[in-house]
VOROVO-728103 format. One record per residue (C-alpha): residue in one letter; x, y, z; residue number from 1. Coordinates in nm, 2 decimals, padded with zeros to 4 digits. Layout:
<recs>
<rec><res>A</res><xx>X</xx><yy>Y</yy><zz>Z</zz><n>NUM</n></rec>
...
</recs>
This chain:
<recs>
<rec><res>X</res><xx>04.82</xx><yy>07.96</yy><zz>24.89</zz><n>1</n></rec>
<rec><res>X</res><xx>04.64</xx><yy>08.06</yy><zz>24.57</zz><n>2</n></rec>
<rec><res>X</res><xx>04.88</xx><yy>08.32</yy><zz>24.51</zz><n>3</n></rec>
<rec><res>X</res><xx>05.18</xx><yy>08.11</yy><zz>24.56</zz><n>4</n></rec>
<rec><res>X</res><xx>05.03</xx><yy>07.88</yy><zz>24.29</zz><n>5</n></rec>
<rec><res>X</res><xx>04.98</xx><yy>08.11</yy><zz>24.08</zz><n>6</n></rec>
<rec><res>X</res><xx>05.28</xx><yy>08.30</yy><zz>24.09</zz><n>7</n></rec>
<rec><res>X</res><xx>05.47</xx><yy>07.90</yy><zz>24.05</zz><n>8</n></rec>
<rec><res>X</res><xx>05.27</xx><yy>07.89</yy><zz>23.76</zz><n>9</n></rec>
<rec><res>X</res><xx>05.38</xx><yy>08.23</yy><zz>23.62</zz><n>10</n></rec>
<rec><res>X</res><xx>05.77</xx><yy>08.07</yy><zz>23.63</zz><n>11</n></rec>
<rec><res>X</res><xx>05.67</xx><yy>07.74</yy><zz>23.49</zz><n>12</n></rec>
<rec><res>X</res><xx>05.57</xx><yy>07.95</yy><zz>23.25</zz><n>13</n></rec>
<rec><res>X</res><xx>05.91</xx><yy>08.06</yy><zz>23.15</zz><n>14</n></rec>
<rec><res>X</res><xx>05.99</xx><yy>07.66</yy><zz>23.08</zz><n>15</n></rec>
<rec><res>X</res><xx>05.71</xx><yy>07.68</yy><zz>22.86</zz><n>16</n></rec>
<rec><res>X</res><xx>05.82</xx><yy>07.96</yy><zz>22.68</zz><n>17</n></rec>
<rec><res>X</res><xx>06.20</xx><yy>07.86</yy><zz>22.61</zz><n>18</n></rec>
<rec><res>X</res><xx>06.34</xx><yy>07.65</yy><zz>22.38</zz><n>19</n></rec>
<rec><res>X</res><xx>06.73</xx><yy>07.57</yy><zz>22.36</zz><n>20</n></rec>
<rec><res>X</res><xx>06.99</xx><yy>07.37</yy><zz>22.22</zz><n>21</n></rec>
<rec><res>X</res><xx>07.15</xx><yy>07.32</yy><zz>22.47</zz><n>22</n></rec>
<rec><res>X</res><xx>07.21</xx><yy>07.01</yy><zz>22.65</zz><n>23</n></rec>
<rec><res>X</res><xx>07.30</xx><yy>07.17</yy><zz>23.00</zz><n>24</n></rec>
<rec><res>X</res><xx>06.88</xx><yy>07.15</yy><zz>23.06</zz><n>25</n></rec>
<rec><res>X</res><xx>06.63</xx><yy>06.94</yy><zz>22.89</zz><n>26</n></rec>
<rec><res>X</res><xx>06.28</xx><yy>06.98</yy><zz>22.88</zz><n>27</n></rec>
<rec><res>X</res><xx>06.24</xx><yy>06.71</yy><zz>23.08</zz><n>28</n></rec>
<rec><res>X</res><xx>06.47</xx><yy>06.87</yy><zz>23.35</zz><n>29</n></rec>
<rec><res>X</res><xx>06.26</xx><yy>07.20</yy><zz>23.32</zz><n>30</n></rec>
<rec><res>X</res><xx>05.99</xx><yy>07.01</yy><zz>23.39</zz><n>31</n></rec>
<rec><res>X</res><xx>06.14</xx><yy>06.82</yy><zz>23.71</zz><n>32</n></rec>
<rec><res>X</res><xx>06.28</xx><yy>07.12</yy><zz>23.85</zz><n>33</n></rec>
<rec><res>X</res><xx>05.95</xx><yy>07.28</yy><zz>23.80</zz><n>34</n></rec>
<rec><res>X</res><xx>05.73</xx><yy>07.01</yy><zz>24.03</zz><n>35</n></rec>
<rec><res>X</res><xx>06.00</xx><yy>07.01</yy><zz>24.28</zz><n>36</n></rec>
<rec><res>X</res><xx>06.00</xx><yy>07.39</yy><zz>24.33</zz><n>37</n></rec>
<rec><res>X</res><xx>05.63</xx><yy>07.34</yy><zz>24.34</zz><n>38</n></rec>
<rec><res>X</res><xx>05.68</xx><yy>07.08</yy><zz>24.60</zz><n>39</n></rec>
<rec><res>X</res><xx>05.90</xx><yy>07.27</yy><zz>24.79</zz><n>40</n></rec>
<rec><res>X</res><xx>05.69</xx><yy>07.63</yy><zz>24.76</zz><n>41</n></rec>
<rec><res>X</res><xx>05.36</xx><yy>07.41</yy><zz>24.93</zz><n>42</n></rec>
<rec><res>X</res><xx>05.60</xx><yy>07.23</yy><zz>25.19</zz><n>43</n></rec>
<rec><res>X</res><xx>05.69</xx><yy>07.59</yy><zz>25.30</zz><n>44</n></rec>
<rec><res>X</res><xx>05.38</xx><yy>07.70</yy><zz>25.30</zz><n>45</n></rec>
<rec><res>X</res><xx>05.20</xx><yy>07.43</yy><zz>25.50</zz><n>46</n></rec>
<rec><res>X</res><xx>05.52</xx><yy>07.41</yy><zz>25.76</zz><n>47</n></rec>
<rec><res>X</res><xx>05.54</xx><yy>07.80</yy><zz>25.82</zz><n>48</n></rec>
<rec><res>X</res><xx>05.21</xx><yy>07.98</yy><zz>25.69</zz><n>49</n></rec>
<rec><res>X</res><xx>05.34</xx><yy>08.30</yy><zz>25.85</zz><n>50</n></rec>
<rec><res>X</res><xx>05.61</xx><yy>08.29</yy><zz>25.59</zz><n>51</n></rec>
<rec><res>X</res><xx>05.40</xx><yy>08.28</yy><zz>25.31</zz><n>52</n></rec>
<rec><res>X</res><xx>05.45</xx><yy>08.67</yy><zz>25.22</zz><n>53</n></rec>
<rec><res>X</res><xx>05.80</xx><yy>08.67</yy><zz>25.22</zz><n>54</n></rec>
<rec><res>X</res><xx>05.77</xx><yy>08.37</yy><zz>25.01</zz><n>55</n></rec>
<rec><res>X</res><xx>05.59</xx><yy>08.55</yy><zz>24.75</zz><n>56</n></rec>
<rec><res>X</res><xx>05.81</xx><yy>08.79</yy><zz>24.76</zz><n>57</n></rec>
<rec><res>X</res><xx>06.13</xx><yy>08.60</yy><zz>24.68</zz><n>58</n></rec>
<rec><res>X</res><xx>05.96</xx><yy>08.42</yy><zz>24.43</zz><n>59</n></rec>
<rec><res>X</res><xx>05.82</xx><yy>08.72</yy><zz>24.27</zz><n>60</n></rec>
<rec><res>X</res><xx>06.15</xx><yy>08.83</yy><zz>24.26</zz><n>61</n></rec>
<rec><res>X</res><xx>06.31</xx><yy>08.57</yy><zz>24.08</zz><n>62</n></rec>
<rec><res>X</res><xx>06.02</xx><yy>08.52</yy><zz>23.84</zz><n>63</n></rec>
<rec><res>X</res><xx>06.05</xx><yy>08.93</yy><zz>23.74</zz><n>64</n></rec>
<rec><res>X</res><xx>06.42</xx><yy>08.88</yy><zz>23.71</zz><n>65</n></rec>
<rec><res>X</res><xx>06.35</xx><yy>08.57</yy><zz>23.44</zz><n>66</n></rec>
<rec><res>X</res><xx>06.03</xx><yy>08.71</yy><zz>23.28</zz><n>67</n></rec>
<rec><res>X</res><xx>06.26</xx><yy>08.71</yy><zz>22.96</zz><n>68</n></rec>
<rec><res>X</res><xx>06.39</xx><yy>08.39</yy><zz>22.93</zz><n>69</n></rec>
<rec><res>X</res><xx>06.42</xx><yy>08.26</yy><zz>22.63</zz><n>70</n></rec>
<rec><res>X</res><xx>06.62</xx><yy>07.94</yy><zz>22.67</zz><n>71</n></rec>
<rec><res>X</res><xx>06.57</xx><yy>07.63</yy><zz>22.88</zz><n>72</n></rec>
<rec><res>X</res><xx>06.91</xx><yy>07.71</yy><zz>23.06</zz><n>73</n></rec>
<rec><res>X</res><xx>06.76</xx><yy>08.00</yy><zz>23.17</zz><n>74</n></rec>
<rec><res>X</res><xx>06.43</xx><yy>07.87</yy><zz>23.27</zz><n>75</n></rec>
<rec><res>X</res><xx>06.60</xx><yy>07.60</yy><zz>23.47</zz><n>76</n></rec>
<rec><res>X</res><xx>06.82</xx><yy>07.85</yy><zz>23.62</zz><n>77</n></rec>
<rec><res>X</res><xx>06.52</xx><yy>08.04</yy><zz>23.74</zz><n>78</n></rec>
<rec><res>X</res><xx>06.41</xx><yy>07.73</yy><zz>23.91</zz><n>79</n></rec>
<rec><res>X</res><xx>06.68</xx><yy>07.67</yy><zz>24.06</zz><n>80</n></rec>
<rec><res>X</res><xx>06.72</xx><yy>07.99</yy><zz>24.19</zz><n>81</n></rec>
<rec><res>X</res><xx>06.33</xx><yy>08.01</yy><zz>24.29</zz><n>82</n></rec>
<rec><res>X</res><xx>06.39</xx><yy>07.67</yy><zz>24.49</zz><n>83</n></rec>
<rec><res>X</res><xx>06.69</xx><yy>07.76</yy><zz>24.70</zz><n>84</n></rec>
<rec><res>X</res><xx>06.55</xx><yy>08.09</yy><zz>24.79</zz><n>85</n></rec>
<rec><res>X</res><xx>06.24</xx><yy>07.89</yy><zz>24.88</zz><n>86</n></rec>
<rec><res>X</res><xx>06.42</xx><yy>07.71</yy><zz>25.11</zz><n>87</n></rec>
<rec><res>X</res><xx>06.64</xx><yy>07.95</yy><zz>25.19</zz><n>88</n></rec>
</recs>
């Protein structure tokens, strides 16, 4: 579970870390999509422990593939992304 939170925090990072323009994300959706993927990552946990390393995986995934981001477009995109494969 540690891991999971840590690797949540590790794409909350890429909110943190982009800045943007544009109106298509706010900060304040960054930060909304970032507590429900966090929500969904420990309600997948707790419901299916044994699910927990493919988990990590996708979310791993996802985070590598965003590592860059320098917008808030992108770092809600990578949310969005990290959520559905979460409950995927």
């Amino acid at each position: 579970m540690k891991k999971f939170l840590l690797v949540a925090v590790g794409v909350a990072a890429l909110a943190g870390s982009a800045c943007s323009k544009a109106p298509e994300c706010t900060a304040e959706m960054a930060t909304k999509k970032a507590q429900d993927m966090t929500a969904a990552l420990q309600e997948a946990i707790t419901k299916d422990p044994s699910k927990a390393a493919d988990l990590s995986a996708k979310v791993q995934a996802v985070t590598d593939k965003y590592k860059d981001a320098s917008t808030l477009a992108e770092a809600c995109k990578a949310y969005d992304e990290v959520t559905a494969a979460i409950k995927g």
